[in-house]
NUTIFI-803352 format. One record per residue: residue number from 1; residue in three letters; x, y, z of N, C-alpha, C, O in turn. Coordinates in nm, 3 decimals, padded with zeros to 5 digits. Layout:
REM NUTIFI-803352
  nr rest    n_xx    n_yy    n_zz   ca_xx   ca_yy   ca_zz    c_xx    c_yy    c_zz    o_xx    o_yy    o_zz
 NUM  ALA       X       Y       Z       X       Y       Z       X       Y       Z       X       Y       Z
...
***
This chain:
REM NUTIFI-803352
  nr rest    n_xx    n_yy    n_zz   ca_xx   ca_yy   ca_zz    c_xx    c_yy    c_zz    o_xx    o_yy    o_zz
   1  UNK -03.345 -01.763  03.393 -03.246 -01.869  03.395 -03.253 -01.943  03.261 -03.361 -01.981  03.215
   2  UNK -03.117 -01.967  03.189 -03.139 -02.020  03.124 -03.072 -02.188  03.102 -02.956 -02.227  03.117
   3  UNK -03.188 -02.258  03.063 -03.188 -02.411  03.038 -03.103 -02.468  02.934 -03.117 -02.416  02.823
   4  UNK -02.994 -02.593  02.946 -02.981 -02.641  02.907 -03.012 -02.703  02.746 -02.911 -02.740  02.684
   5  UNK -03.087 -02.711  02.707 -03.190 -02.720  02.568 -03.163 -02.537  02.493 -03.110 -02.509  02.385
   6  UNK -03.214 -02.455  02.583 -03.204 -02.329  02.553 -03.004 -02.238  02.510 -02.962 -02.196  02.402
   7  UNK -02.972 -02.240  02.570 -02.823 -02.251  02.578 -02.782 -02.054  02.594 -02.883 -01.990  02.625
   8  UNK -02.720 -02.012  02.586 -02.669 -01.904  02.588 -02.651 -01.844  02.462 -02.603 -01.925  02.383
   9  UNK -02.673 -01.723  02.408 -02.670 -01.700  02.311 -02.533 -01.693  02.231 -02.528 -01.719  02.111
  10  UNK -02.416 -01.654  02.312 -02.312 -01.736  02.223 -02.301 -01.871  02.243 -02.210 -01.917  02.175
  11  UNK -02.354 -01.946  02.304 -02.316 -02.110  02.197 -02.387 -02.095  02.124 -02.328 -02.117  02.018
  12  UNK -02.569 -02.047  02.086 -02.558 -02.063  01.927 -02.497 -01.968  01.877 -02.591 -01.937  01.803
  13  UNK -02.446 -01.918  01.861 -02.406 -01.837  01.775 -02.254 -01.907  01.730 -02.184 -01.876  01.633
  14  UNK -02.232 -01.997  01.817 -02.103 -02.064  01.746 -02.108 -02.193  01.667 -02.022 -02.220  01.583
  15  UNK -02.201 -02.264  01.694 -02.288 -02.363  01.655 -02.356 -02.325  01.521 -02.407 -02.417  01.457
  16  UNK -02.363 -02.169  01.460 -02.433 -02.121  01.365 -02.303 -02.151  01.269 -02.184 -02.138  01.294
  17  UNK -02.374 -02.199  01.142 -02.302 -02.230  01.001 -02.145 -02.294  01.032 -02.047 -02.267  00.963
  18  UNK -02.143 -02.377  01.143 -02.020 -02.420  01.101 -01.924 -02.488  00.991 -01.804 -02.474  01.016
  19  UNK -01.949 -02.547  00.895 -01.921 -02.583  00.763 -01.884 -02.426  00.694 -01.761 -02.420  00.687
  20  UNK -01.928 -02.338  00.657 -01.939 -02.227  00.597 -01.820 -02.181  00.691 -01.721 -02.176  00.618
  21  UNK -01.782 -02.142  00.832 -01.675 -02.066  00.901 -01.573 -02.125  00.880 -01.469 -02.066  00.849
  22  UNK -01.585 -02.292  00.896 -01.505 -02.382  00.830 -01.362 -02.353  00.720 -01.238 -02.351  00.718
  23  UNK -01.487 -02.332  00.634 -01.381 -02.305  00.467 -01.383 -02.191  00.460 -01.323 -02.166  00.356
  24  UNK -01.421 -02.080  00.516 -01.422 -01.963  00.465 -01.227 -01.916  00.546 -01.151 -01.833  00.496
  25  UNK -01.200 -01.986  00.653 -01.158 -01.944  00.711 -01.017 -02.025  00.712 -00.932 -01.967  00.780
  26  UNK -00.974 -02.142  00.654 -00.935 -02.239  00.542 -00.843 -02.142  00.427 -00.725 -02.107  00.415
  27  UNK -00.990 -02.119  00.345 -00.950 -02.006  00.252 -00.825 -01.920  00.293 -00.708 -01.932  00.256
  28  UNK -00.872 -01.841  00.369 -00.816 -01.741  00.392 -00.693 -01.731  00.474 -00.617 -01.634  00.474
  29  UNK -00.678 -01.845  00.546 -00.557 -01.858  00.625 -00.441 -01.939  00.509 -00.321 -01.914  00.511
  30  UNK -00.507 -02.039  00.411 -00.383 -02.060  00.293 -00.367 -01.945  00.241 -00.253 -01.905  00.223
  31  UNK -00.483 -01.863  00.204 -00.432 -01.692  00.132 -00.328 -01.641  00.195 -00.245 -01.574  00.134
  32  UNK -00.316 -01.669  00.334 -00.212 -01.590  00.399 -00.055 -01.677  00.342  00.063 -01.644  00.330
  33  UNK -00.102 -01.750  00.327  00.052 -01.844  00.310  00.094 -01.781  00.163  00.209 -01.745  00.142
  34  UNK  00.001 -01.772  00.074  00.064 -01.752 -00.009  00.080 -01.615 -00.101  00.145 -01.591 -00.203
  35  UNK -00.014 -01.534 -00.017  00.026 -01.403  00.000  00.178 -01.364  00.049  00.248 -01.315 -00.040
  36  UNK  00.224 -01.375  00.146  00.362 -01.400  00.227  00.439 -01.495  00.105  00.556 -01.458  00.108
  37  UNK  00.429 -01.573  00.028  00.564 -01.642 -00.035  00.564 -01.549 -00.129  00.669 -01.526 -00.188
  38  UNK  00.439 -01.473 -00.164  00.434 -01.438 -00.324  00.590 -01.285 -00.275  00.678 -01.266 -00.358
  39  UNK  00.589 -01.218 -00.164  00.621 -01.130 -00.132  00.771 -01.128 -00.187  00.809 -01.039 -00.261
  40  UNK  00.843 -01.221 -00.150  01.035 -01.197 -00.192  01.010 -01.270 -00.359  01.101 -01.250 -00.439
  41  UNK  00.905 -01.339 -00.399  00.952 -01.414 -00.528  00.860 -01.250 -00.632  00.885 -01.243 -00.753
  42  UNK  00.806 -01.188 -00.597  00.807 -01.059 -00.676  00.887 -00.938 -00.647  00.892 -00.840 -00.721
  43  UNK  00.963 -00.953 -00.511  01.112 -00.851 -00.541  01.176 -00.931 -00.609  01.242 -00.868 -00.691
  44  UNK  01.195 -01.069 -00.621  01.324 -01.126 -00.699  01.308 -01.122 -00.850  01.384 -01.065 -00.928
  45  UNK  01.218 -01.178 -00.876  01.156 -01.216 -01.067  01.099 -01.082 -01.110  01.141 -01.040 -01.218
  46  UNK  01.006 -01.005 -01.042  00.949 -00.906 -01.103  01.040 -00.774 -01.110  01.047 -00.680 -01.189
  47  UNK  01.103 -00.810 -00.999  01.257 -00.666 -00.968  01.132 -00.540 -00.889  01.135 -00.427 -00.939
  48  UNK  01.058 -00.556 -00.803  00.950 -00.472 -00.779  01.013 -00.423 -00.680  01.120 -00.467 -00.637
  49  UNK  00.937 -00.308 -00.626  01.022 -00.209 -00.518  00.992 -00.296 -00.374  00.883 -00.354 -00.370
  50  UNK  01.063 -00.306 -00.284  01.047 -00.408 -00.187  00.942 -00.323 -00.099  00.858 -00.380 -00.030
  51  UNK  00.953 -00.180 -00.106  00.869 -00.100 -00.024  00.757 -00.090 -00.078  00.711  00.008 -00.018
  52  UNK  00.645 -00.137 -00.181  00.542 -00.122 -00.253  00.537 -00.219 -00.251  00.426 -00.217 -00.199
  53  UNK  00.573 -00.401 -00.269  00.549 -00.476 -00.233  00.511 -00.519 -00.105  00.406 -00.576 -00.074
  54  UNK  00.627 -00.480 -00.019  00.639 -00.567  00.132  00.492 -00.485  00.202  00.414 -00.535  00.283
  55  UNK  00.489 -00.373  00.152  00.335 -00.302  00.208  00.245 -00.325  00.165  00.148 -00.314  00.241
  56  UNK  00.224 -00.359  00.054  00.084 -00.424 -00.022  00.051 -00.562  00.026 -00.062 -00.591  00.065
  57  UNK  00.182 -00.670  00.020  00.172 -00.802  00.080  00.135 -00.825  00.218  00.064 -00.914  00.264
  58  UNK  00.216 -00.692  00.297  00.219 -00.757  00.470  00.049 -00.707  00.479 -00.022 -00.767  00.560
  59  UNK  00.003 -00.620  00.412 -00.155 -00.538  00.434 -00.273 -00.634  00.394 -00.379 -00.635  00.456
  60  UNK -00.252 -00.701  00.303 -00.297 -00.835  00.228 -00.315 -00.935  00.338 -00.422 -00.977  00.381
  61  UNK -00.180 -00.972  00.381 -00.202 -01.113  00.486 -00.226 -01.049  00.544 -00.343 -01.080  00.569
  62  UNK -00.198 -00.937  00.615 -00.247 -00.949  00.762 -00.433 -00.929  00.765 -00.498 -00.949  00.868
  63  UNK -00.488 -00.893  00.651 -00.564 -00.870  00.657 -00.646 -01.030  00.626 -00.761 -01.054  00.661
  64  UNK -00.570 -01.111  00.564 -00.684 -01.227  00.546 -00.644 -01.306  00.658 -00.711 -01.408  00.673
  65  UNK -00.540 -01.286  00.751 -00.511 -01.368  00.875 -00.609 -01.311  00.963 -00.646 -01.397  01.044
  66  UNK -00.665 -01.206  00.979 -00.732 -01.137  01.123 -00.873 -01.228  01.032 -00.937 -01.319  01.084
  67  UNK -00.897 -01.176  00.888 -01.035 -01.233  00.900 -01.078 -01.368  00.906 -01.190 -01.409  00.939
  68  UNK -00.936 -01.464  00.855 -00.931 -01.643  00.908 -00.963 -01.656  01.025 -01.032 -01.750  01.064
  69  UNK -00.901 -01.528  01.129 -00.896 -01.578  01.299 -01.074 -01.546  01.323 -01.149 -01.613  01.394
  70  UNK -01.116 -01.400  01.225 -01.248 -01.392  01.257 -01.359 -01.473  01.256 -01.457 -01.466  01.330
  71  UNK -01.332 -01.562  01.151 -01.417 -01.606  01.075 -01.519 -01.722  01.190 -01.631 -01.757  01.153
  72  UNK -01.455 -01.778  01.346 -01.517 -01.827  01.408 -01.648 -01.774  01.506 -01.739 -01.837  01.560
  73  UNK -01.611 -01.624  01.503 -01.698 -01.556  01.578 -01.808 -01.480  01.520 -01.928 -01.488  01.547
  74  UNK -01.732 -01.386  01.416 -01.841 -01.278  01.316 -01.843 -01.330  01.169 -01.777 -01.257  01.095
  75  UNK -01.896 -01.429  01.111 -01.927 -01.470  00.993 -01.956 -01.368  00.871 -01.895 -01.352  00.766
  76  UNK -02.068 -01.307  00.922 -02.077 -01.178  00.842 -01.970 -01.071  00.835 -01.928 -01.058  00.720
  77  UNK -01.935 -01.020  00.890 -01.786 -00.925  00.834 -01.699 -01.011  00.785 -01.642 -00.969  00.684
  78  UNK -01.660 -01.139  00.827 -01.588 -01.208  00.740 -01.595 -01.253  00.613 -01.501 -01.294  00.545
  79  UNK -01.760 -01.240  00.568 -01.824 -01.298  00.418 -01.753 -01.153  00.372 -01.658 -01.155  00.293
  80  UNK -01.794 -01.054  00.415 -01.809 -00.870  00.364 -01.651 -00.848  00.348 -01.597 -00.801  00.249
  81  UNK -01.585 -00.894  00.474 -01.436 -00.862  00.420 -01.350 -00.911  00.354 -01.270 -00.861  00.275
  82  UNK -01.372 -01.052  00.399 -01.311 -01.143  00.263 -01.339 -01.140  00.071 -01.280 -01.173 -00.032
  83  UNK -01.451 -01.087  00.109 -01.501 -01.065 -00.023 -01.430 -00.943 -00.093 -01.412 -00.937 -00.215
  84  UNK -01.390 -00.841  00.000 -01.300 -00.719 -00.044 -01.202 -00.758 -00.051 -01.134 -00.744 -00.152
  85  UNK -01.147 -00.842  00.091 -01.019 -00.869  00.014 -00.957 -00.914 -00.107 -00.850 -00.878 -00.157
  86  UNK -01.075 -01.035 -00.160 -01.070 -01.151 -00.304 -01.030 -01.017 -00.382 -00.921 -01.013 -00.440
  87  UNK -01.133 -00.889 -00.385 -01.071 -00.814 -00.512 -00.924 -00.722 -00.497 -00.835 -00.701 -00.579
  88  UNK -00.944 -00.674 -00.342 -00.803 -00.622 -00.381 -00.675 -00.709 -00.344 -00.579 -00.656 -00.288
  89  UNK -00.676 -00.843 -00.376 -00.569 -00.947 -00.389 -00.557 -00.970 -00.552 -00.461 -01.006 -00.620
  90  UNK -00.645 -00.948 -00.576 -00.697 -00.941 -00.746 -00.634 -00.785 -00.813 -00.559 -00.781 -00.910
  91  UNK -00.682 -00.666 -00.737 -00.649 -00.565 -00.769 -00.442 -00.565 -00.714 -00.371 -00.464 -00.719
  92  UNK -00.409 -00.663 -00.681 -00.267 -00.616 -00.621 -00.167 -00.662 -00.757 -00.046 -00.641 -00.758
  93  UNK -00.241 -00.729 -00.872 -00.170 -00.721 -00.997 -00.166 -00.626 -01.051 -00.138 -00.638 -01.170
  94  UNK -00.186 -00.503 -01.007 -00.117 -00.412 -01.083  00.019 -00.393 -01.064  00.084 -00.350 -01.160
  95  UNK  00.089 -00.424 -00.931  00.211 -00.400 -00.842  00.231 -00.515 -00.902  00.276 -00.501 -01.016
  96  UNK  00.206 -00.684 -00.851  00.261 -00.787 -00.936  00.177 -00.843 -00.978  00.080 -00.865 -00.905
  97  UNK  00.178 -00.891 -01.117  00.127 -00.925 -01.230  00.023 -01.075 -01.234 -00.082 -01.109 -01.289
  98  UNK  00.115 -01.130 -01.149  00.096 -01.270 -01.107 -00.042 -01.285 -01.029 -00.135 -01.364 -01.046
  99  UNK -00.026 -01.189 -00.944 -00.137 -01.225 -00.835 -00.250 -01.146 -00.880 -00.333 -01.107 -00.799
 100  UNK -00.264 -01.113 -01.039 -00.390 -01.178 -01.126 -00.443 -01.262 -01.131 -00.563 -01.252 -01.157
 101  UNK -00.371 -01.428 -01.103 -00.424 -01.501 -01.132 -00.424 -01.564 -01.007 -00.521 -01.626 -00.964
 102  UNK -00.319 -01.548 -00.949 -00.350 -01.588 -00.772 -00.489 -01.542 -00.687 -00.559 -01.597 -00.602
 103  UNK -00.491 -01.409 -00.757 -00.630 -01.361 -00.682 -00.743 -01.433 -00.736 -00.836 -01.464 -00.661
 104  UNK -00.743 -01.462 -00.855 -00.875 -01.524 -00.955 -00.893 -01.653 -00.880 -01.001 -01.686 -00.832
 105  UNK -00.791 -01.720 -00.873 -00.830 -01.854 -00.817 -00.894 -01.882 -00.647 -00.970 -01.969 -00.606
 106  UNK -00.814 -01.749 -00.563 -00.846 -01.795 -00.440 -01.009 -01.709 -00.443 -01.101 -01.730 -00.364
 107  UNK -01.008 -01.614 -00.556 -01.181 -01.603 -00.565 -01.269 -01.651 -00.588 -01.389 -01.627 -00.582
 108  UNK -01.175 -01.769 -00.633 -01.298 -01.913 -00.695 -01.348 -01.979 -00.565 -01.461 -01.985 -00.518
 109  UNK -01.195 -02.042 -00.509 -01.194 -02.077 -00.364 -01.321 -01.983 -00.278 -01.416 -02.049 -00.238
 110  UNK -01.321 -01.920 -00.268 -01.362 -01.795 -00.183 -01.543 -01.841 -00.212 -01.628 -01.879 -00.132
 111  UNK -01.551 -01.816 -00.380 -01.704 -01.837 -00.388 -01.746 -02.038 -00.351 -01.847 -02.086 -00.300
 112  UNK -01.671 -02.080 -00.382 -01.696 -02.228 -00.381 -01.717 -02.256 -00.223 -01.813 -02.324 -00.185
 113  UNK -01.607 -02.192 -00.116 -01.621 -02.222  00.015 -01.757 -02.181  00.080 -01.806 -02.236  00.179
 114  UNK -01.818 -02.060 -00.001 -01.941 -01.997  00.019 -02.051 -02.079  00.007 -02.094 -02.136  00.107
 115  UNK -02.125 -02.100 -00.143 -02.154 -02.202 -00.167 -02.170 -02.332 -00.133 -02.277 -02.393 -00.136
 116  UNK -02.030 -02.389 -00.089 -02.024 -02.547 -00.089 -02.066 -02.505  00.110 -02.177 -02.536  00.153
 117  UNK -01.994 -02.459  00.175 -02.011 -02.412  00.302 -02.171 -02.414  00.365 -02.198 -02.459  00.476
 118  UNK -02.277 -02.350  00.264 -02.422 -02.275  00.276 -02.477 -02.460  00.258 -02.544 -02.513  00.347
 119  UNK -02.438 -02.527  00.146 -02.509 -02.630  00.109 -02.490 -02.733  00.244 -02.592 -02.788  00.286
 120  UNK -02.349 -02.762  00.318 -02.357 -02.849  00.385 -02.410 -02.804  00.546 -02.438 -02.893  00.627
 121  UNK -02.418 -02.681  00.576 -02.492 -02.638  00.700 -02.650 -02.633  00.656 -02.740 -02.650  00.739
 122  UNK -02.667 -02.616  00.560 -02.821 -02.652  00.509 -02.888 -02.805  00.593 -02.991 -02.832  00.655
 123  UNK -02.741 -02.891  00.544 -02.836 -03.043  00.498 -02.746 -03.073  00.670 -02.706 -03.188  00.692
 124  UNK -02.734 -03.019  00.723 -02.657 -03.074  00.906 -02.751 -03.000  00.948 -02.767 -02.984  01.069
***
């Protein structure tokens, strides 16, 4: 039986690093926003094929939306996948150009949420 004090092993496990699931998951759900706008303003300005875009973009969000939704339960695949994603959101400037620098920044985001995330579940 387990006690009160003791708890079930998923409540800690949800109780584990909350600050860190926090922003990681923050991150990644604005990534989705602006993954999705970047999508019609690089068929329009860049003139890019809507079918090499709209598949690179919808594969992009959907992929940093599942790991935002993850990010409350499995922390670790979410550090591991988000972290793939940062590069190939980074790697999707080859298709548009832009999200060179879109990717650079939400990789900053990405390491800072890490970081700043680790420091304040440290000191709670």
């Amino acid at each position: 039986m387990t006690t009160m004090a003791q708890g079930s092993e998923h409540d800690r496990g949800a109780s584990e690093a909350p600050a860190t699931k926090r922003l990681l998951a923050t991150v990644l759900i604005m990534e989705t926003v602006v993954i999705w706008l970047a999508i019609p303003v690089a068929v329009a300005i860049d003139h890019a094929s809507f079918g090499r875009v709209g598949v690179a973009g919808i594969a992009l969000a959907a992929a940093a939306l599942v790991l935002g939704a993850l990010a409350r339960r499995r922390l670790r695949w979410t550090i591991v996948g988000g972290s793939v994603l940062q590069a190939a959101v980074i790697a999707a400037g080859v298709i548009v150009p832009v999200m060179y620098f879109l990717g650079a920044i939400f990789a900053a985001f990405w390491v800072i949420g890490l970081r700043l995330g680790h420091r304040l579940d440290v000191a709670s």
